[in-house]
C-alpha positions in Angstrom: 0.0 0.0 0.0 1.4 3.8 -0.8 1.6 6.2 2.5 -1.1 8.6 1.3 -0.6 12.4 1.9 -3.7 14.0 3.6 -4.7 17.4 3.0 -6.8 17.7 5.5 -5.1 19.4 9.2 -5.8 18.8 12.4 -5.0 21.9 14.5 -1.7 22.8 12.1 0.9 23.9 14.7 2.1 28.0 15.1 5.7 27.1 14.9 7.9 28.0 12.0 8.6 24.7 9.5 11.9 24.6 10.6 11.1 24.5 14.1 8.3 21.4 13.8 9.2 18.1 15.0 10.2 15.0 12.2 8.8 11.8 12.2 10.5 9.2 13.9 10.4 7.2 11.0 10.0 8.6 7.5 11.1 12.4 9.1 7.9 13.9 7.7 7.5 18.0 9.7 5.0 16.5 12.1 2.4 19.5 11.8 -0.7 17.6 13.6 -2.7 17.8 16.8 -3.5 13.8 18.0 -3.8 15.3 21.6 -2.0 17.6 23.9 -2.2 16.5 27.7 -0.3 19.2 29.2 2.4 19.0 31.3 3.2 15.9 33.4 6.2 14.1 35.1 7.8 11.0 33.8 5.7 8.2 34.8 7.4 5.9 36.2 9.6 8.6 38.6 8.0 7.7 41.7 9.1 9.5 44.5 11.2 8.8 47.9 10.2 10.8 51.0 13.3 12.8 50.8 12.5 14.0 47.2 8.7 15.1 47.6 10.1 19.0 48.5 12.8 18.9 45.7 11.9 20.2 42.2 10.2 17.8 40.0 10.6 17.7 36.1 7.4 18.2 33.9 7.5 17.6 30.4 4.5 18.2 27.4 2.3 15.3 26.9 1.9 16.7 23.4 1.2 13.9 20.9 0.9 14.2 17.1 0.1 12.3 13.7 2.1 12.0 10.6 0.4 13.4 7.4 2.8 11.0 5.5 3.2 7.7 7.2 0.4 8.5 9.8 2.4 7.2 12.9 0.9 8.8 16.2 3.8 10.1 18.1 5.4 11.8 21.2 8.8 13.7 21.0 11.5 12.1 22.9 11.4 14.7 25.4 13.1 12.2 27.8 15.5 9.5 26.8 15.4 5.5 27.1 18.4 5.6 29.5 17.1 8.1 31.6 13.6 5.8 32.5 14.6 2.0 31.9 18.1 2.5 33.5 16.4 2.2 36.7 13.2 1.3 36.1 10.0 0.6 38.8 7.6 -2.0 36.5 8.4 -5.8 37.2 6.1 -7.9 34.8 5.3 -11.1 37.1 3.2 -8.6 39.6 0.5 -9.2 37.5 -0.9 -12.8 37.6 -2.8 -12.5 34.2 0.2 -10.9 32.6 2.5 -14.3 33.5 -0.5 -16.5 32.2 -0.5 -14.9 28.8 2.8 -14.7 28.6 2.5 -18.8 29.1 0.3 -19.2 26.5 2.3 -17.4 24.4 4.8 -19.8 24.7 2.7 -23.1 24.7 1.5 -21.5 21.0 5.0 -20.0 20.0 6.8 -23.7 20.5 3.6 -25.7 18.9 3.2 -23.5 15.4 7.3 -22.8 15.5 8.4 -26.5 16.6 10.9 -24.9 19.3 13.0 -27.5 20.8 16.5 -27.7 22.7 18.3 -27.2 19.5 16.2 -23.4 18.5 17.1 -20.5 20.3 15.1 -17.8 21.3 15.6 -14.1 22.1 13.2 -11.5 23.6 13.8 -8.0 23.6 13.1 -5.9 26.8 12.5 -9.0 28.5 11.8 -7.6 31.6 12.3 -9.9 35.2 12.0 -13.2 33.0 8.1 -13.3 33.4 8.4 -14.9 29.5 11.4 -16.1 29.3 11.0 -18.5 32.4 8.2 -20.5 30.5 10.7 -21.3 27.8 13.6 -22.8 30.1 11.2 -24.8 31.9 10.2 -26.5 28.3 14.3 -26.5 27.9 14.6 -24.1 24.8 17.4 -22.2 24.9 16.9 -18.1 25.7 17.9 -14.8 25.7 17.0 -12.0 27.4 18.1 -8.7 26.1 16.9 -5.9 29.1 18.2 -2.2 29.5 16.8 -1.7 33.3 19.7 -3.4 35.1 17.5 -3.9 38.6 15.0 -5.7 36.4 17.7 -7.9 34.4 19.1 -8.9 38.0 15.5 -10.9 39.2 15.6 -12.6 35.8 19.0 -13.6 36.6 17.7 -14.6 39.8 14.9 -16.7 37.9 17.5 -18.4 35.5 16.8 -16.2 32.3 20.4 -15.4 31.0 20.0 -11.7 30.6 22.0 -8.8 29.4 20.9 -5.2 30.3 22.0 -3.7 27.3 19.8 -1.6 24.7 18.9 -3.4 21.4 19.7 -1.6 18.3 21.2 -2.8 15.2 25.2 -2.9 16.6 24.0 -4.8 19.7 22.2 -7.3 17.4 25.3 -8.0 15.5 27.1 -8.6 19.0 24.2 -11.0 19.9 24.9 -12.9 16.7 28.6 -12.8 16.8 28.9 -14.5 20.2 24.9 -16.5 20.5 24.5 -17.1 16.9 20.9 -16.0 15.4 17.8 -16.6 16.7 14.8 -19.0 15.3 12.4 -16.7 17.3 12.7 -12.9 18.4 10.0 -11.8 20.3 8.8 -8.0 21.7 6.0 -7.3 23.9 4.8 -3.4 24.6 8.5 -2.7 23.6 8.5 -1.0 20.5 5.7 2.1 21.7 9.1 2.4 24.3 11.8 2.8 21.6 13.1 6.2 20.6 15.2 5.3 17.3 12.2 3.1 16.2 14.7 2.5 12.8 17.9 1.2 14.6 15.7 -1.1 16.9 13.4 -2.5 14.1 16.5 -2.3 11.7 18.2 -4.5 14.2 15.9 -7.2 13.9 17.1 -8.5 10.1 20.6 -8.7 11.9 20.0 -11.4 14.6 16.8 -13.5 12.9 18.0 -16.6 10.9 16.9 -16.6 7.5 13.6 -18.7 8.0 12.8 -17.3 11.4 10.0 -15.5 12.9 9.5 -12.6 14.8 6.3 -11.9 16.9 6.1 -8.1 18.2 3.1 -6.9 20.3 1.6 -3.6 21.2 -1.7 -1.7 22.2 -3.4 -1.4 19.0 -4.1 2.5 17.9 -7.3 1.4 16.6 -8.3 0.5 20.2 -7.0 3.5 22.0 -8.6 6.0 20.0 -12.3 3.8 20.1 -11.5 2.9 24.1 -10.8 6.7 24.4 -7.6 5.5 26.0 -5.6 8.6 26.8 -4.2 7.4 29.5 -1.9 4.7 28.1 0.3 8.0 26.2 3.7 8.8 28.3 6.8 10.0 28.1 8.3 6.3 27.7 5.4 5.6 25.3 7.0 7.0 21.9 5.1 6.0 19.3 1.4 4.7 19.1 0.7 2.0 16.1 -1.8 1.0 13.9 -1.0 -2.0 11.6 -0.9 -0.2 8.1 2.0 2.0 10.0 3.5 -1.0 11.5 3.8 -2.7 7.8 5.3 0.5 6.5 8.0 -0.1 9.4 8.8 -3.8 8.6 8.8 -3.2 5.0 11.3 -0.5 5.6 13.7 -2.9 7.3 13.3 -6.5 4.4 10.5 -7.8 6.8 6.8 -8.8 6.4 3.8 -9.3 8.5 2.5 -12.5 7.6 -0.2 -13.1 10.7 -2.0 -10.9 13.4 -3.7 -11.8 16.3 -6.3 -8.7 18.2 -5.5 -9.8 21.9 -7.2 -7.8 24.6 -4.5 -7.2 26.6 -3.9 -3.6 27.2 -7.3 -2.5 26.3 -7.2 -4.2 23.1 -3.5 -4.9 21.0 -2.1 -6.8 18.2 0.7 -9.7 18.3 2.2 -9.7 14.6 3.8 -12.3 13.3 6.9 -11.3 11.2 9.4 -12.9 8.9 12.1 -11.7 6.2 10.5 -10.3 2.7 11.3 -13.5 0.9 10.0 -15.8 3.3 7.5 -18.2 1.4 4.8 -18.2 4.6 1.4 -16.5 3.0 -0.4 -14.1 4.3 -3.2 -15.1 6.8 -6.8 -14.4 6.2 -7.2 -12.4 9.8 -4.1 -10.2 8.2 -5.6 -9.0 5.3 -9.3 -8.9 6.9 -7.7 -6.5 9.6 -5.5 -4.2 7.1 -9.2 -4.0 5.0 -10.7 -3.2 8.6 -8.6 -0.3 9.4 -8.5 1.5 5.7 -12.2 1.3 6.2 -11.8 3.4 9.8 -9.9 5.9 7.6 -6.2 5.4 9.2 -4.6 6.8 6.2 -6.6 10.2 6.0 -5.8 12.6 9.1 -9.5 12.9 9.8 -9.6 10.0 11.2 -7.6 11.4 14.5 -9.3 14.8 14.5 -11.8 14.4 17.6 -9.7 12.2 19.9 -8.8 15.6 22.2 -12.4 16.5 22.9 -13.1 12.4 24.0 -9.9 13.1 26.5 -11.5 16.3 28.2 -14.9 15.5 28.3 -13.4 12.0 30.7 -11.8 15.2 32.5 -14.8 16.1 33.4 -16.8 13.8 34.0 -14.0 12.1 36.8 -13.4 15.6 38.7 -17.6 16.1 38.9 -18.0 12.6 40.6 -14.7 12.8 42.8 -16.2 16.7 43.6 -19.2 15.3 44.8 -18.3 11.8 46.4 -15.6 14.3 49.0 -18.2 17.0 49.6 -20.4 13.7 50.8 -18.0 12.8 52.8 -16.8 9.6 50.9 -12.8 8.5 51.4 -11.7 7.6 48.0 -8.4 5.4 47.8 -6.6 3.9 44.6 -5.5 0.6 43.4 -2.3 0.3 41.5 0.3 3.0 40.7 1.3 2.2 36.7 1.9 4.6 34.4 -1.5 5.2 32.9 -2.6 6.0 36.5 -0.3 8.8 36.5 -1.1 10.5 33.2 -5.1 9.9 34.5 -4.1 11.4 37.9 -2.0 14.6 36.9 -4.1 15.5 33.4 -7.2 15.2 35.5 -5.4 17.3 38.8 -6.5 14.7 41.0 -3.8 14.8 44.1 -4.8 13.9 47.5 -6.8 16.1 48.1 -9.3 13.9 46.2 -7.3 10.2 46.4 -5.8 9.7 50.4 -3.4 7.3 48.6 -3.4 4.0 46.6 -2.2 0.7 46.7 0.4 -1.4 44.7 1.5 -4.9 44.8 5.4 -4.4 44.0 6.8 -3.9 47.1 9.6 -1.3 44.9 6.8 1.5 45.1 6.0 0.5 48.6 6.9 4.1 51.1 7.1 5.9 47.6 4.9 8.7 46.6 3.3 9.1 42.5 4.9 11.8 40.5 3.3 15.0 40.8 0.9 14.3 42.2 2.5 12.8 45.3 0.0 10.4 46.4 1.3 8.3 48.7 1.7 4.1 47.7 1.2 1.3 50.2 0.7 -2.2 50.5 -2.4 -3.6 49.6 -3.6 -4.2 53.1 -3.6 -0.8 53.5 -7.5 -1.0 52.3 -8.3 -3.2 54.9 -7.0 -1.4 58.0 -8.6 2.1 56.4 -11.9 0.8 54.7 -12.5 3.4 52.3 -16.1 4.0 50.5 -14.7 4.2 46.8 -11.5 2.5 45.2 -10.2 3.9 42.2 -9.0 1.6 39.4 -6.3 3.1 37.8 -5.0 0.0 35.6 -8.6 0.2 34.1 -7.3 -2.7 31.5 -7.2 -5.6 34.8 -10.2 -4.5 36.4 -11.7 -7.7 36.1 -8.7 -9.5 37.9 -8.6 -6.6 40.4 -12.7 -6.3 41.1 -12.1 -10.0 41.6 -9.3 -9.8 44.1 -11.2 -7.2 46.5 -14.8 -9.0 46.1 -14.2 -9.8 50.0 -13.6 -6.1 50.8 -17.1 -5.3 48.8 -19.1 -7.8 50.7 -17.7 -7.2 54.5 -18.1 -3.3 54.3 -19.6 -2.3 51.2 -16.7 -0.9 49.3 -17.5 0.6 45.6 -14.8 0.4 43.0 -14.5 3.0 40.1 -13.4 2.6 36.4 -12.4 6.0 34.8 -11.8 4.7 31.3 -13.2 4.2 28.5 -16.7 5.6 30.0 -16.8 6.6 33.8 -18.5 3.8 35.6 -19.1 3.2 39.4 -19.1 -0.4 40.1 -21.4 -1.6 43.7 
């Protein structure tokens, strides 16, 4: 398919030419509005006691569109060392995030026929959460992990890990000394990935010539329907739709030959991948789903005009029912502290004066206060000993697993849980 120039603007921007942002990828003068969130903190910078009264950095949450290649896209305001050197998400916390990962791996060595003799590499691999599934079937691994505290529990787990940054050089290290893989594998890595062409480029250098590489990511389609504003940070670069993901691969000798819609994340894609030549057909869910989005009108800038307006009316709607639930009298605490939470909590200006704190299950935020807006994070059984009235879901995208996991608190004193996104809802 040709990248289609749109003549249509979305909120053209006041700067001069020179002074616009380029595209990641094709370096198109990125002169379109997706959404503009303010100012906020990096996400994932929570805070020690000792730092609360020290200056804070904000950054814009200003994300456009590409009129040429129609990426959606954040500036790289700050940089992949500065967040994942040292960074506060650990993967296994979440008990349905370990299953699919397991599944993943049950299908990946079934359709693949992984065995002792393949070898297998994931990229930002995180504490091993993946990786561990495949050592227990005995396939060889790597795991390739830039957040060196993270690479050290997957150590820990047995997942040989190096806490490097993939990019096309470290590929051809990888190769050199582990040979190249049958299997290369990303999940909600390449949204995190500031030189999207040297880390997608570098995937041709450590695949064998009849491998397969699997990449998943929250699917664009489903953000902008799910009204999913929160999931944009600083760390999140670059938002995807498949037609821009193809333009990508095809960029760098590879092709998309299968896609699964998952509903991980609010809804995302897992593509399957191989080099240009490779005989493997296309799938019939691959070309049903590229039809399905030139039908939504991803290729024509219209198609991202009204997603700001979605954003502020949520706004809104969550400061009028926190307003009136505190002049009631209701205590109103939170569950989880992820990213999204973050960008919810400081777009919306909800600080504590509205949420008394929240709870987290990784005991790293435990004593730790959110960015900017310094809520205070404890332990889960912090609920118990204060029994609020409302609970706050803030990773909207497990609130089955999570509504689940406090059902006793509902039933012994009547607790109500709230889900901001995509529509407000008050769950009794």
């Amino acid at each position: 398919m040709n990248m289609i120039a749109d003549s249509e603007s979305l909120a053209p921007q006041a700067a001069a030419p020179q002074q616009l942002p380029l595209c990641r990828f094709c370096s198109t003068p990125l002169r379109d509005t997706f959404v503009d969130l303010g100012m906020s903190p990096p996400c994932e910078s929570y805070l020690r006691a000792d730092q609360v009264n020290q200056m804070e950095p904000f950054y814009p949450l200003h994300v456009r569109v590409c009129r040429n290649c129609f990426l959606v896209q954040l500036e790289a305001y700050v940089s992949g060392e500065e967040i994942f050197t040292e960074y506060a998400y650990f993967s296994s916390y979440s008990d349905s995030w370990v299953e699919h990962a397991r599944r993943y791996t049950e299908l990946a060595i079934e359709r693949l026929g992984l065995n002792e003799n393949s070898f297998v590499v994931e990229l930002a691999s995180n504490d091993g959460y993946l990786l561990q599934h495949f050592v227990n079937r005995g396939v060889p691994v790597l795991g390739i992990e830039p957040a060196q505290n993270v690479a050290r529990v997957a150590e820990e787990k047995g997942v040989p890990t190096l806490a490097e940054f993939f990019g096309v050089e470290m590929a051809r290290k990888v190769a050199a000394t582990h040979g190249k893989a049958d299997l290369i594998l990303g999940n909600n890595v390449l949204a995190q990935v500031p030189d999207l062409n040297d880390f997608v480029g570098g995937i041709p250098e450590l695949l064998k010539p009849s491998g397969t590489v699997t990449i998943e990511y929250p699917h664009l389609s489903r953000l902008i329907e799910g009204n999913q504003f929160d999931t944009i940070y600083h760390e999140h670069y670059s938002y995807f739709s498949l037609y821009t993901t193809e333009r990508i691969f095809d960029a760098h000798g590879l092709r998309v030959f299968d896609v699964e819609e998952l509903p991980t994340h609010g809804g995302s894609l897992r593509i399957w991948g191989c080099f240009a030549d490779d005989p493997r057909p296309d799938t019939a869910r691959l070309e049903e789903l590229r039809a399905r989005e030139l039908g939504e009108g991803v290729d024509r800038l219209k198609y991202y005009s009204d997603f700001s307006e979605r954003a502020i009316r949520t706004k809104h709607n969550l400061l009028e029912l926190l307003i009136q639930l505190r002049r009631e009298g209701k205590r109103i605490a939170g569950y989880g502290a992820p990213g999204k939470g973050n960008t919810l909590l400081n777009y919306c200006g909800v600080r504590a004066d509205f949420l008394e704190y929240t709870v987290d299950r990784n005991p790293y935020k435990h004593g730790r206060f959110l960015p900017g807006t310094h809520i205070p994070i404890y332990a889960p059984e912090r609920l118990e000993q204060t029994r609020p009235d409302y609970i706050l879901i803030l990773p909207w995208n497990l609130k089955t697993e999570i509504v689940a996991q406090l059902q006793p608190y509902a039933k012994e004193w009547g607790v109500k849980f709230i889900i901001p996104i995509p529509e407000l809802e008050v769950i009794g």
